[in-house]
GUKEKOL-91765 format. One record per residue (C-alpha): x, y, z. Coordinates in Angstrom, 3 decimals. Layout:
% residues N
{rec {X; Y; Z}}
...
//
This chain:
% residues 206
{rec {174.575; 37.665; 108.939}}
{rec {171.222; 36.752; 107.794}}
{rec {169.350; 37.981; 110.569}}
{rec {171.522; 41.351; 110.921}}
{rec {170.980; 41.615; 107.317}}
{rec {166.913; 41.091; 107.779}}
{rec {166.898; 43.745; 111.022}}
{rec {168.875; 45.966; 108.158}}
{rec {165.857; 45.952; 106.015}}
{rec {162.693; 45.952; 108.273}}
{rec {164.642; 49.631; 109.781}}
{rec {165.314; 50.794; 106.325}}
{rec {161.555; 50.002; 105.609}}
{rec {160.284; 51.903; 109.009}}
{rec {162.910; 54.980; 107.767}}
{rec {161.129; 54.922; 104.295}}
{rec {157.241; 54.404; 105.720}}
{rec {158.444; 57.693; 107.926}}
{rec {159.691; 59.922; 105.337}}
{rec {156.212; 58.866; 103.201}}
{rec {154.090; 60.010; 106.152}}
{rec {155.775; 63.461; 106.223}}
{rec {155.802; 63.803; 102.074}}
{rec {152.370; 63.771; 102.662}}
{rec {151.949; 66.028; 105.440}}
{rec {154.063; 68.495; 103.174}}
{rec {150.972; 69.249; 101.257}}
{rec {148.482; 70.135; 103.557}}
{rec {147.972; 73.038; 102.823}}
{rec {146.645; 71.823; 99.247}}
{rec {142.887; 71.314; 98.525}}
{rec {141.597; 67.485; 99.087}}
{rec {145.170; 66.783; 100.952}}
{rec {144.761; 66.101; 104.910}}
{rec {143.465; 69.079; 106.925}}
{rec {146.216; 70.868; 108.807}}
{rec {146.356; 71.308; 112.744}}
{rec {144.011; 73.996; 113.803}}
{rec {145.442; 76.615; 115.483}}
{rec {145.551; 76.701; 119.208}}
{rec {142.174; 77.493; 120.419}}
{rec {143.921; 80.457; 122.316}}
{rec {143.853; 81.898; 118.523}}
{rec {140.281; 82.034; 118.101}}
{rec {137.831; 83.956; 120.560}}
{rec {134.313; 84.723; 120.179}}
{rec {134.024; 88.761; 119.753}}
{rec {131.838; 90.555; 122.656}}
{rec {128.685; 90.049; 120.960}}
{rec {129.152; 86.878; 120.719}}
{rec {128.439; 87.227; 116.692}}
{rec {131.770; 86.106; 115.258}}
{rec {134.619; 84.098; 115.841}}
{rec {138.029; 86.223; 115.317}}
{rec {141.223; 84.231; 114.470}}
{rec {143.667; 86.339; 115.901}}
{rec {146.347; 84.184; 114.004}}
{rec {145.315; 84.962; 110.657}}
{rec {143.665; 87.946; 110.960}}
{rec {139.909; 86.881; 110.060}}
{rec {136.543; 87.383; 111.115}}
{rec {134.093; 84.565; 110.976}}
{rec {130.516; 84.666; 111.149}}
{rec {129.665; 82.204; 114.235}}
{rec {126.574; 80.887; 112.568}}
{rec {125.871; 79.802; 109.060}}
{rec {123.368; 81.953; 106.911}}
{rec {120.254; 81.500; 107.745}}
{rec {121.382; 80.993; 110.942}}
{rec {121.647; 83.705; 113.671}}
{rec {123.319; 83.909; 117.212}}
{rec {121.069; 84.104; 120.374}}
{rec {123.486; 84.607; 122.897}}
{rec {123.778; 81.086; 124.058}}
{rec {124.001; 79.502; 120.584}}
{rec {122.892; 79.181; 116.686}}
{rec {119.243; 79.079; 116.112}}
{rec {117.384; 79.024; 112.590}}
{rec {117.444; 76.818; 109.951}}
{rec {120.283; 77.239; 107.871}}
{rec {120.521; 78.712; 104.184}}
{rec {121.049; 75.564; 101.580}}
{rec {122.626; 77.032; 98.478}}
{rec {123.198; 77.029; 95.385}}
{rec {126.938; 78.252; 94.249}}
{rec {125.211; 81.276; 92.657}}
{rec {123.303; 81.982; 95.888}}
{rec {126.041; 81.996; 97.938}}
{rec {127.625; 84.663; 96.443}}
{rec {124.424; 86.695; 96.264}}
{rec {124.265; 85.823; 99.860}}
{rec {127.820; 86.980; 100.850}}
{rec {126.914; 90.373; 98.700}}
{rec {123.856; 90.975; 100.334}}
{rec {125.458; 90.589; 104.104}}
{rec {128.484; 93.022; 102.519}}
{rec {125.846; 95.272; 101.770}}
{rec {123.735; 95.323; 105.394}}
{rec {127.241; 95.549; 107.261}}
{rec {129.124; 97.787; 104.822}}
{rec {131.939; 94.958; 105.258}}
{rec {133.925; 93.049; 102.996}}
{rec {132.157; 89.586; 103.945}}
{rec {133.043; 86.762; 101.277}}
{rec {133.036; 82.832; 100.774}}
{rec {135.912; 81.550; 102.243}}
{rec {138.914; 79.851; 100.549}}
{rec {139.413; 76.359; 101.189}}
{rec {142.541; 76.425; 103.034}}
{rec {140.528; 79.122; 105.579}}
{rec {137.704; 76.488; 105.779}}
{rec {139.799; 73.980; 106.747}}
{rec {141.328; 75.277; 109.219}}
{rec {138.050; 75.246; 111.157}}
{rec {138.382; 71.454; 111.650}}
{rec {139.448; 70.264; 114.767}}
{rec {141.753; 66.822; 114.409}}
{rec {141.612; 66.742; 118.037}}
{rec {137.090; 66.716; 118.645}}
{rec {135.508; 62.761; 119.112}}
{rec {134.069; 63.013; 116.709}}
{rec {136.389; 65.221; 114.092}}
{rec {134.608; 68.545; 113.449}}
{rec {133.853; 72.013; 113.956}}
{rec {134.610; 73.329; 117.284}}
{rec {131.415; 73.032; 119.107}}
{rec {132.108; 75.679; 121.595}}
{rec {132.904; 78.561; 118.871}}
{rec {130.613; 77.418; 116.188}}
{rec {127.723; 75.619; 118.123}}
{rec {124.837; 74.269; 116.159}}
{rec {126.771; 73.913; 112.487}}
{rec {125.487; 71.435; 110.234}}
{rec {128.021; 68.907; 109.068}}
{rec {127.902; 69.229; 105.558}}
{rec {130.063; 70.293; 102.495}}
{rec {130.286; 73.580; 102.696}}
{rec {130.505; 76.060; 99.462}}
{rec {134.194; 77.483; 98.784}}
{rec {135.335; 80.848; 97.438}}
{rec {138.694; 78.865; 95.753}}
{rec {137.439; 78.818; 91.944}}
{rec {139.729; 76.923; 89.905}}
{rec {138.805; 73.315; 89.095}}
{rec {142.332; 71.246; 89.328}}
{rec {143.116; 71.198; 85.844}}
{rec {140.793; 73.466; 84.489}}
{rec {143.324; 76.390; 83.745}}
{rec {145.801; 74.114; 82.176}}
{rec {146.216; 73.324; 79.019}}
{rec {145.247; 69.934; 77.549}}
{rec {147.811; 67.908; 75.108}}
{rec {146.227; 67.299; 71.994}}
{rec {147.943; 64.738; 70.853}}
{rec {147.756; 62.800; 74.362}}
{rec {146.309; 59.459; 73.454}}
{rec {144.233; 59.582; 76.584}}
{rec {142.662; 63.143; 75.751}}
{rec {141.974; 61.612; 72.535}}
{rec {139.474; 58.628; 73.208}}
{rec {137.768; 60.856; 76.127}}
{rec {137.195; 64.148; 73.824}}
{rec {138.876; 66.334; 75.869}}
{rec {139.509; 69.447; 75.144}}
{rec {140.552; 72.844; 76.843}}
{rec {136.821; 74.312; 76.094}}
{rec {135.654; 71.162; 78.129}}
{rec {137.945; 71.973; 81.111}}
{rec {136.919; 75.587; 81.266}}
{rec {133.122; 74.320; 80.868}}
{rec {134.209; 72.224; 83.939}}
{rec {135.773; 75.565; 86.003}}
{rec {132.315; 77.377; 84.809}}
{rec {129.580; 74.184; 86.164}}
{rec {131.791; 72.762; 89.049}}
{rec {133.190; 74.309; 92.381}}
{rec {134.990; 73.969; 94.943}}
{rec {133.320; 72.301; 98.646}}
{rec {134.988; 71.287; 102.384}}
{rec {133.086; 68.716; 104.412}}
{rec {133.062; 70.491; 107.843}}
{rec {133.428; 66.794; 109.395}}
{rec {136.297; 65.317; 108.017}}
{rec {137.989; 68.575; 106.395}}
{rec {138.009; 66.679; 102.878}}
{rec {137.704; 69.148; 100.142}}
{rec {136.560; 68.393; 96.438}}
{rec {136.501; 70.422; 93.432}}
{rec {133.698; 68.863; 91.449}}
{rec {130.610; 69.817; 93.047}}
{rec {128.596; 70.954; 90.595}}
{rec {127.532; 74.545; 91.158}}
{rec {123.702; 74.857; 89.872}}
{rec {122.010; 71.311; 91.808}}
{rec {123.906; 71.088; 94.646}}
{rec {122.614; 73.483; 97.664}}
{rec {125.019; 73.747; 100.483}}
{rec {125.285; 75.786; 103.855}}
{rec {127.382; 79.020; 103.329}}
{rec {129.416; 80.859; 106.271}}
{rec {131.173; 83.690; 105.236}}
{rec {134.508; 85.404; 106.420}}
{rec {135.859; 88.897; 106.187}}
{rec {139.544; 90.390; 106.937}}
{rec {140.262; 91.783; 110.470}}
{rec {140.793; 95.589; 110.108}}
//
């Protein structure tokens, strides 16, 4: 009985370590949570100039190289753009501008979704977006977690750290959203003015 009641509980454990593992596939799709499964690389083709990537799946266009960055017709050459979260947007409006299309910083779910779980070692795909640095890249997403909720003043906790809600929405205004481009980890607390990252914008298939 002792040992049927022992096999019992080392199954019951396995069921529960199981049902863990997908709880936290479940949230994916979430910023900082794992990086979800790229889309078959059937989904994503290189346009005829070679310029951009489209994902056929979700309806994007991405530029192939980062700013700063431009596409030879064998790969990415240039040194790439390091910005500031202020010059990346001036940097997606000025490419709107030249093009006359609605180019932008990409959310971090779409940014994600550029890491391959399947490259040694994890990263971009080399063959659609050759010559990438692998960095934090700058995000489009622009709430801080937490920043557009409202604190409880009367939470001992808030209390001996001085927070506040003006404090959270200074946090929103200083801090942004990033995805490292090797690992897919995303963070919302890079802060916006000192830190200079590569940009690559997206725009909506049409």
């Amino acid at each position: 009985m002792r040992a049927s009641a022992q096999g019992f509980s080392l199954g019951r454990l396995a069921w529960l370590a199981t049902l863990v593992a997908h709880a936290g596939w479940a949230t994916a799709g979430e910023p900082g949570a794992s990086p979800p499964k790229p889309s078959a690389q059937v989904d994503w083709q290189p346009a005829e100039d070679g310029r951009t990537v489209v994902d056929h799946h979700n309806g994007q266009i991405w530029a192939r190289c980062v700013e700063g960055m431009n596409w030879d017709g064998q790969t990415c050459r240039g040194q790439a753009v390091l910005a500031s979260h202020k010059e990346a947007l001036a940097l997606a409006a000025a490419r709107r501008k030249a093009d006359g299309l609605d180019w932008r910083l990409p959310r971090v779910t779409e940014l994600r979704r550029l890491v391959s779980e399947t490259n040694r070692p994890r990263g971009l795909y080399a063959r659609l977006f050759p010559a990438a640095p692998a960095d934090w890249y700058w995000a489009g997403t622009t709430n801080v977690e937490g920043a557009q909720a409202s604190v409880n003043q009367y939470n001992y906790a808030n209390i001996s750290r001085g927070v506040d809600n003006a404090q959270l929405k200074r946090m929103g205004f200083l801090h942004g959203w990033a995805v490292d481009m090797s690992s897919g980890e995303a963070r919302g607390d890079m802060p916006k003015r000192t830190s200079h990252l590569p940009v690559r914008l997206v725009r909506s298939q049409d």
